[in-house]
C-alpha positions in Angstrom: -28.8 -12.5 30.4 -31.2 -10.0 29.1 -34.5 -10.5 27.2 -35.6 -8.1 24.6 -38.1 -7.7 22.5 -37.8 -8.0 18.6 -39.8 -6.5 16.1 -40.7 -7.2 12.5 -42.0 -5.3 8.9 -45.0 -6.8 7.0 -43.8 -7.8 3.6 -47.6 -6.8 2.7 -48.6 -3.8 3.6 -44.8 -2.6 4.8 -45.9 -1.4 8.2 -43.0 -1.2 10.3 -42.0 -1.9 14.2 -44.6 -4.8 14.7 -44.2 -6.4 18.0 -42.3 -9.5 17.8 -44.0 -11.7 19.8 -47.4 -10.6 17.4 -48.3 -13.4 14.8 -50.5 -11.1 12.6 -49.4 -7.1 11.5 -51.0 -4.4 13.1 -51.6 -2.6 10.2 -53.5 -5.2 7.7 -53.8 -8.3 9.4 -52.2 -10.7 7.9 -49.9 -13.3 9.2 -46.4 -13.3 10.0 -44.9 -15.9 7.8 -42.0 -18.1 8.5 -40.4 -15.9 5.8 -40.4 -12.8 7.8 -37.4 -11.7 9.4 -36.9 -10.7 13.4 -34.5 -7.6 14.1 -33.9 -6.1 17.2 -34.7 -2.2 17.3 -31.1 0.3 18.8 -33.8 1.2 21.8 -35.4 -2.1 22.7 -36.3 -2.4 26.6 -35.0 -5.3 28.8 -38.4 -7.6 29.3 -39.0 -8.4 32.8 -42.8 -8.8 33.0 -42.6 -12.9 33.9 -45.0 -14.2 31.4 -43.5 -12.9 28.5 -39.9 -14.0 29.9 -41.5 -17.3 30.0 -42.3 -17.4 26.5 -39.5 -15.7 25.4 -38.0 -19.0 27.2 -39.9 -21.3 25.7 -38.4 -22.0 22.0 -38.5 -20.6 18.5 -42.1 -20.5 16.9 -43.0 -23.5 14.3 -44.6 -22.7 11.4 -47.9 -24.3 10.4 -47.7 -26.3 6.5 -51.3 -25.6 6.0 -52.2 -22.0 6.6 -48.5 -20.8 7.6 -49.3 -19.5 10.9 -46.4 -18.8 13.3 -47.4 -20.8 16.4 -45.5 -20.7 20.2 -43.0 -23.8 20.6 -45.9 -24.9 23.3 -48.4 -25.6 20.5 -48.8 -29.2 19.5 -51.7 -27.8 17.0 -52.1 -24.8 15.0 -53.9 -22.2 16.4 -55.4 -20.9 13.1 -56.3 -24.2 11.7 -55.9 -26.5 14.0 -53.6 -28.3 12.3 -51.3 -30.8 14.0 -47.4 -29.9 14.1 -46.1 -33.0 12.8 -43.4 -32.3 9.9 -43.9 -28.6 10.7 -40.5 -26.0 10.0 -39.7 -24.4 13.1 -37.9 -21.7 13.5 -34.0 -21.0 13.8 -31.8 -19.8 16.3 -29.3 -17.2 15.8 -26.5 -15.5 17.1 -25.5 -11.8 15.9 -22.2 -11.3 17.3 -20.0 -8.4 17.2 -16.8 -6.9 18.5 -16.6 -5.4 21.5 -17.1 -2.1 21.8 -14.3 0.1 20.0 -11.9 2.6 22.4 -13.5 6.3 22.8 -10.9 7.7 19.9 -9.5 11.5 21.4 -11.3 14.7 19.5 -8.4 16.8 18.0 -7.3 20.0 20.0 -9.4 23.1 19.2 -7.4 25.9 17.2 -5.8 28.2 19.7 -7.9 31.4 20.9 -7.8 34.2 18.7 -7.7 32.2 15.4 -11.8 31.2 14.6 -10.7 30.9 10.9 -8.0 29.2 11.0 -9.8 25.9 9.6 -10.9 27.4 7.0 -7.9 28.9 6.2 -5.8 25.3 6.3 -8.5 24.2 3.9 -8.2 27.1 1.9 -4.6 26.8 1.4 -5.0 22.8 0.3 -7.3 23.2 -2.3 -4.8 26.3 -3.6 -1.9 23.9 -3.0 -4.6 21.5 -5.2 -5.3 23.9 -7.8 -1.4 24.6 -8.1 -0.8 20.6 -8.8 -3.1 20.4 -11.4 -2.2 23.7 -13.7 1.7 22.2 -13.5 0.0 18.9 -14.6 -2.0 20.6 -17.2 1.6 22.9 -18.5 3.6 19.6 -18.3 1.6 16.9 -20.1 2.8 17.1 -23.9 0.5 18.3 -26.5 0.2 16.8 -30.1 1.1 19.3 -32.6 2.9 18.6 -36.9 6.5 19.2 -36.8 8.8 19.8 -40.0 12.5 18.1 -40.5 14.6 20.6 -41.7 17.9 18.9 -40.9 20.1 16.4 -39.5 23.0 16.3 -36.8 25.4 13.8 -36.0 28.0 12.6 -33.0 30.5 10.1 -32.9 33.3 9.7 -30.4 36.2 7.1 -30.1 37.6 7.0 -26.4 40.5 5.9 -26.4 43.2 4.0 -23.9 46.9 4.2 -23.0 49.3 2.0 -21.3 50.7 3.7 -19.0 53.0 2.3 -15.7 50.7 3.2 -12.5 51.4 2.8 -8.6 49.3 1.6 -6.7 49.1 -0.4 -3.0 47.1 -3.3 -2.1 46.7 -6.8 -0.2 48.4 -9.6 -0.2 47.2 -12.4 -2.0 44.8 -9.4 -4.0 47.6 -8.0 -6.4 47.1 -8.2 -10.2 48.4 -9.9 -12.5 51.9 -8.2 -13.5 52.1 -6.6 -10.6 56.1 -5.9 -9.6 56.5 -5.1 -5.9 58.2 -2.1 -5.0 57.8 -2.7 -1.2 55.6 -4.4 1.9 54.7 -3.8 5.5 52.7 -5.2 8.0 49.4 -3.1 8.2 46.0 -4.3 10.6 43.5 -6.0 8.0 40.7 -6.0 10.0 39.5 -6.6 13.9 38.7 -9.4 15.2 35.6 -9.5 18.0 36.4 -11.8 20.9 34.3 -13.0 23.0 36.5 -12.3 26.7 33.4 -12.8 29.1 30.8 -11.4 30.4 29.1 -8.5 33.1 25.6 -8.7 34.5 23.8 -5.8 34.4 20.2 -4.9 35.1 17.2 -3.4 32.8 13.7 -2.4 33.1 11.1 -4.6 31.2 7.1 -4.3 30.4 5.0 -7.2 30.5 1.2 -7.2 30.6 -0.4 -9.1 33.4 -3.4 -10.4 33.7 -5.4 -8.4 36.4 -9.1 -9.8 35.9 -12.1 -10.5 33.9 -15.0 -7.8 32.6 -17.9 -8.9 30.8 -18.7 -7.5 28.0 -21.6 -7.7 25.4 -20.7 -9.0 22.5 -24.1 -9.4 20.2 -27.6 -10.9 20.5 -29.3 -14.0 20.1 -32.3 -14.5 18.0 -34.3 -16.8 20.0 -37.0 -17.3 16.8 -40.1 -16.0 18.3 -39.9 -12.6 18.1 -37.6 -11.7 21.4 -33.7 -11.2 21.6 -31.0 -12.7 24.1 -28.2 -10.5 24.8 -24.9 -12.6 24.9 -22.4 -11.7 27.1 -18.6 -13.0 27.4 -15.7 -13.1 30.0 -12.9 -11.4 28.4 -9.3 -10.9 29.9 -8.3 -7.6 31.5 -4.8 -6.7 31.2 -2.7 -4.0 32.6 1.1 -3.2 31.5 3.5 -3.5 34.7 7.0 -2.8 34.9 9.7 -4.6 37.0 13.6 -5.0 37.4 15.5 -8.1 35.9 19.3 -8.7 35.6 21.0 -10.5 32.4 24.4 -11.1 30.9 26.0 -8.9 28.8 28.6 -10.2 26.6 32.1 -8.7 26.8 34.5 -8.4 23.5 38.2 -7.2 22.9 39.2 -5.9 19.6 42.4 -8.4 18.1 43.9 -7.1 15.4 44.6 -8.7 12.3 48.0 -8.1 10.1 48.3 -8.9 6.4 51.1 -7.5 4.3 50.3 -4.5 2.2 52.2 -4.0 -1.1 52.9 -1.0 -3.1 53.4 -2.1 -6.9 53.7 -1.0 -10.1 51.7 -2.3 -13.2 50.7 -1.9 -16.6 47.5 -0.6 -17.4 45.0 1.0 -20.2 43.6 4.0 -18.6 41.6 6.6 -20.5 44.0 9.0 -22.5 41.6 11.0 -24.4 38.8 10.9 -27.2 38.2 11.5 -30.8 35.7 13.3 -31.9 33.4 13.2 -35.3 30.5 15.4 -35.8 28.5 16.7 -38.6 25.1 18.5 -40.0 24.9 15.8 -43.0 23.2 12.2 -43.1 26.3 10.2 -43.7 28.0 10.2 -40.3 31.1 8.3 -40.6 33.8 7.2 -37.2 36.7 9.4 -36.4 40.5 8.3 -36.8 41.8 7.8 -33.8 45.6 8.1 -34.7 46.4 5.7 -32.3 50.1 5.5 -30.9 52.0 2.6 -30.0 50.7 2.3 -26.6 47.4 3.3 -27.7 43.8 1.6 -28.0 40.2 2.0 -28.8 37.8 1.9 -26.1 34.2 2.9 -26.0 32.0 3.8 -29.3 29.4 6.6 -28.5 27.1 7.9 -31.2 24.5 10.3 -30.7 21.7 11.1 -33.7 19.4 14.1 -33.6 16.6 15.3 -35.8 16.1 19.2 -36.3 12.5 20.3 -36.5 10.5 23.2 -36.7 7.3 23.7 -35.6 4.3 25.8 -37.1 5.7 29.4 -35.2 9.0 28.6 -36.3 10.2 27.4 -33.2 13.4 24.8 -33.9 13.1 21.5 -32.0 15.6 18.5 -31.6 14.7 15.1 -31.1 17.2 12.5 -30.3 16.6 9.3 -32.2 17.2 5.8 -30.5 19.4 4.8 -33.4 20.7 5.3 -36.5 18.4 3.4 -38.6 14.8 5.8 -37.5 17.2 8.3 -37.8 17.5 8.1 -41.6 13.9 7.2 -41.6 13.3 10.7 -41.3 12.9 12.6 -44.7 14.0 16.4 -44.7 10.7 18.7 -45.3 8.5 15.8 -44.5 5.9 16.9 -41.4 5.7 14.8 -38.9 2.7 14.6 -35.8 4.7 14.7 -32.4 3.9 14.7 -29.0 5.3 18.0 -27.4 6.0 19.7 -23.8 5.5 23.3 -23.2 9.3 24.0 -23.3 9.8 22.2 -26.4 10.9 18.7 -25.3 10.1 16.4 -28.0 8.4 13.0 -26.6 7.4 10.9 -28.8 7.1 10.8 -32.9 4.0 9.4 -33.9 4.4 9.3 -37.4 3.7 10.9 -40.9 1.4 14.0 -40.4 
């Protein structure tokens, strides 16, 4: 595995790029300190001279707990003070790992000849696209403005049902109630999938396979005296292969099922027609049905709606959620709204 050399900044005058292996900085002297940190510049050379690989081999630098001084794993005393290592803090080990490196990702095609703007022309057209999305934002989003009642409007409708003799057709066992057959005949329900045997038949597959290993550098290891160990791992290389295999398919038949299918006559409400109310006042009232003798109610609708105008003059309608805000809402009294350019009324917030 590779050696490199490390490098380190002084924390006190902030020179930059000292040798590793160096216990004091070039720049003022002092000494390296167990606090300073070992990084590994992008252009570092691969050591080799044998001396240096030898240290580099050695162990991580102790520090002394006297003067600090950063001494060679070989030292059994400091060689500032003199100092003997006993109980000294030495140095750690440590791995920086990272991926391997990433896939070469493909550049995008150039534009065709003939068309040097045509970047700028795609980005031109965004930002218009851009600039078109935000002015329908801007005309869309509802503006507050005072609106005045000058009336109210009111709906009410009665739908209402008849009983009325209908034919219809359906399963047996899956009539209604009252139903009265008219007549049956054996129709196919459904289709039954079974299972009569089966064919072989053959398929291309892909499966990766194993080809190999490549090693590959996968980070470096601080060795704690101011050189770097590259690490290196054996990783699997695969490569997708194709090949022939047979299997079983499964063979089915279609068996039809028969169920008796009816066509009856029964008695049921179906919608007939709908009564109608509607007024300009604030006392809305419900219609009168005038319901015959095979007649019934069905479903209540009521719709409410406040007439405003705004300050040009403009009439607006707002459609109340019920009844009760709708008679909360005073004719002549102004009334701060929130309002879309073509007049939509969104919210009421209250007494202007």
């Amino acid at each position: 595995m590779a050696i490199r050399e490390g490098a380190w900044d002084c924390p006190h005058c902030g020179r930059k790029g000292n040798r590793g292996p160096e216990k004091y900085c070039g720049g003022c002297g002092a000494p390296r300190g167990e606090d300073v940190k070992f990084y590994l510049p992008q252009d570092a050379p691969e050591v080799t001279e044998a001396k240096a690989l030898e240290r580099a081999k050695a162990g991580p630098d102790w520090t002394c707990s006297f003067c600090e001084t950063d001494n060679p794993s070989t030292n059994a005393f400091c060689s500032s003070c003199g100092a003997a290592r006993d109980g000294a803090q030495t140095r750690q080990v440590v791995e920086h790992r990272k991926d391997a490196a990433p896939l070469p990702v493909a550049s995008p095609p150039p534009p065709a000849p003939g068309h040097p703007k045509l970047k700028r022309g795609c980005q031109i057209g965004c930002l218009t696209l851009a600039a078109l999305a935000v002015l329908f934002w801007l005309l869309g989003r509802p503006k507050e403005t005072t609106l005045t009642v000058t009336g109210h409007r009111w709906e009410r409708s009665v739908a209402v049902e008849e009983q009325r003799t209908v034919t219809e057709q359906g399963w047996e066992g899956e009539l209604p109630a009252g139903a009265r057959s008219l007549s049956s005949r054996r129709e196919v329900h459904h289709q039954n999938r079974i299972r009569i045997g089966s064919e072989t038949r053959t398929r291309t597959v892909t499966e990766r396979v194993q080809t190999g290993t490549e090693r590959v550098k996968v980070g470096e290891r601080d060795l704690g005296n101011g050189y770097f160990e590259d690490i290196y791992e054996d990783r699997p290389v695969y490569e997708d292969r194709e090949r022939e295999e047979t299997y079983e398919e499964p063979v089915f038949r279609e068996e039809p099922v028969y169920r008796l299918r009816y066509t009856y006559q029964v008695d049921k409400w179906v919608p007939s027609r709908e009564a109608k109310a509607e007024a300009g006042d604030r006392s809305p009232r419900w219609p009168d049905a005038g319901l015959g003798s095979k007649e019934r109610e069905g479903q209540r609708t009521e719709v409410y709606e406040v007439l405003f105008e705004d300050r040009d003059g403009a009439g607006r309608v707002y459609k109340a959620r019920d009844e009760m805000e709708w008679q909360g809402f005073e004719p002549g009294a102004a009334y701060r709204a929130k309002v879309r350019s073509n007049g939509e009324i969104v919210e009421i917030l209250g007494p202007a």
